[in-house]
C-alpha positions as CSV (number, residue, x, y, z in Angstrom):
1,X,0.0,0.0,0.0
2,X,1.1,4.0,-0.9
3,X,1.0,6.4,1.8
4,X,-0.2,9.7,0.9
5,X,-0.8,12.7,3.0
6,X,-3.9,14.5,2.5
7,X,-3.4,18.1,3.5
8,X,-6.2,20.8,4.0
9,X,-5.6,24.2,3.0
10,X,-7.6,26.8,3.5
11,X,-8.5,30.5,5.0
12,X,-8.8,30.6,8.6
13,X,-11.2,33.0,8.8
14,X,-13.9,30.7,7.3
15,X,-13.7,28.6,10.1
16,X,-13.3,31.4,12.6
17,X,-16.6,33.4,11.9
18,X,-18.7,29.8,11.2
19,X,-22.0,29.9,13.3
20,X,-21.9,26.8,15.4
21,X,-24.2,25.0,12.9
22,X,-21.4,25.5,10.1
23,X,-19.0,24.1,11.9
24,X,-21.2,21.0,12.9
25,X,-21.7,20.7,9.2
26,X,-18.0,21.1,8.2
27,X,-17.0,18.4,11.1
28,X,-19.9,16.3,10.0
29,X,-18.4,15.8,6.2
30,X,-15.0,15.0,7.9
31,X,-16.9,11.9,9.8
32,X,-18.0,11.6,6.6
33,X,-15.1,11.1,4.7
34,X,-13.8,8.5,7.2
35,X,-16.8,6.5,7.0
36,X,-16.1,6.5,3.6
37,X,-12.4,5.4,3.8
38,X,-12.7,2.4,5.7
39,X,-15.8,1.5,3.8
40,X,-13.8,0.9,0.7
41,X,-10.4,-0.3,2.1
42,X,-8.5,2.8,2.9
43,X,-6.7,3.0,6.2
44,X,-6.0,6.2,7.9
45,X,-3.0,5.9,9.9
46,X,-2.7,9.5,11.2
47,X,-4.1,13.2,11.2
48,X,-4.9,16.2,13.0
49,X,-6.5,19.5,12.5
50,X,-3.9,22.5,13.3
51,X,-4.2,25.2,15.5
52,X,-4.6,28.6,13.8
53,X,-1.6,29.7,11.8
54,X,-1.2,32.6,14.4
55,X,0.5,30.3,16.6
56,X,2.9,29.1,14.5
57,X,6.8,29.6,15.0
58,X,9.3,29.8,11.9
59,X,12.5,28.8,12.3
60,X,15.5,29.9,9.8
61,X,19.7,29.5,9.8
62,X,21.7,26.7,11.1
63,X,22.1,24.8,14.4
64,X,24.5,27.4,15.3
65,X,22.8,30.3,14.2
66,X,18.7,29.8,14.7
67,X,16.5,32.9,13.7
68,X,12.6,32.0,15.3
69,X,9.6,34.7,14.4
70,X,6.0,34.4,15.0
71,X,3.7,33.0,12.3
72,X,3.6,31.0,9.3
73,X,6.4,31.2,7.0
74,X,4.4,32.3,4.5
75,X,1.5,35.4,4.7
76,X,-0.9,33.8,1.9
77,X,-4.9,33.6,2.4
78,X,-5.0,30.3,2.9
79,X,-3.1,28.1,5.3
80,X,-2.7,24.6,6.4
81,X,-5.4,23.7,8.7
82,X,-4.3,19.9,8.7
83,X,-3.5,16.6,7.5
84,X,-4.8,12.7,7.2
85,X,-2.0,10.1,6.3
86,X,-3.9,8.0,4.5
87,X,-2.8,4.3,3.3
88,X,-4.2,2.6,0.1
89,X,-3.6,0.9,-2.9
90,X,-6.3,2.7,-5.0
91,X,-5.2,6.6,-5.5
92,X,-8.3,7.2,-7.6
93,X,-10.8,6.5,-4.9
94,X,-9.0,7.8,-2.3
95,X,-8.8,11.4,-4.9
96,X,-13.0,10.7,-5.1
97,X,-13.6,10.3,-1.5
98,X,-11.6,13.7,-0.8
99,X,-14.4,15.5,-2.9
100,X,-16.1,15.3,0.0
101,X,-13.8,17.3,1.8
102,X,-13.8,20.2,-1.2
103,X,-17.2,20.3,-1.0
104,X,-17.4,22.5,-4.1
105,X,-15.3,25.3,-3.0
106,X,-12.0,24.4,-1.0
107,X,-9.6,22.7,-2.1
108,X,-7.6,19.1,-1.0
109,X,-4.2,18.5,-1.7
110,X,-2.8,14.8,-2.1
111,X,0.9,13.5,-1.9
112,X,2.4,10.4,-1.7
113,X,4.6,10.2,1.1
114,X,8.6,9.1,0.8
115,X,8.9,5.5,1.6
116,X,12.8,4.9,3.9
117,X,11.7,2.0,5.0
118,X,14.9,0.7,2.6
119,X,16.7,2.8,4.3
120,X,18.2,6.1,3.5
């Protein structure tokens, strides 16, 4: 089986000014899209949702030499909100099944991960 992170871009502020019930809905099609997963042999072996961007720390330079500053290394609209690792042998199904997660107007970025298991 592949390994491929899933990663969730978006803007922040969507999920910031969401009325309760929009937020329901948006965790709702995430339970969703695990449902879906398992129920046609995907495995997810890992995940989280991130905190705000806000809270992020960027780190720069060398061991020696280490430059830190608040925020995300990049100022963009959108930002990563999180991640599933997602194991499967079908990449076309899994790339169907994370239309759920689009949902029309977002959008879902898949990778295959690097496999060292061989070694380095």
């Amino acid at each position: 089986m592949t390994e491929y992170a899933v990663l969730l871009p978006g803007d922040e502020t969507r999920w910031a000014q969401a009325t309760p019930e929009q937020q329901a809905e948006m965790f709702g099609r995430h339970m969703k899209f695990a449902e879906l997963l398992e129920a046609r042999g995907h495995q997810v072996v890992g995940g989280n949702e991130l905190q705000p961007s806000s809270t992020a720390r960027t780190v720069t330079g060398t061991l020696d030499n280490v430059s830190i500053t608040d925020g995300p290394y990049a100022e963009s609209a959108e930002q990563l909100g999180g991640y599933y690792i997602v194991k499967t042998d079908n990449l076309d199904d899994l790339l169907q099944v994370c239309g759920i997660l689009a949902d029309g107007d977002a959008s879902v970025e898949v990778r295959p991960t690097v496999d060292h298991s061989g070694g380095m």
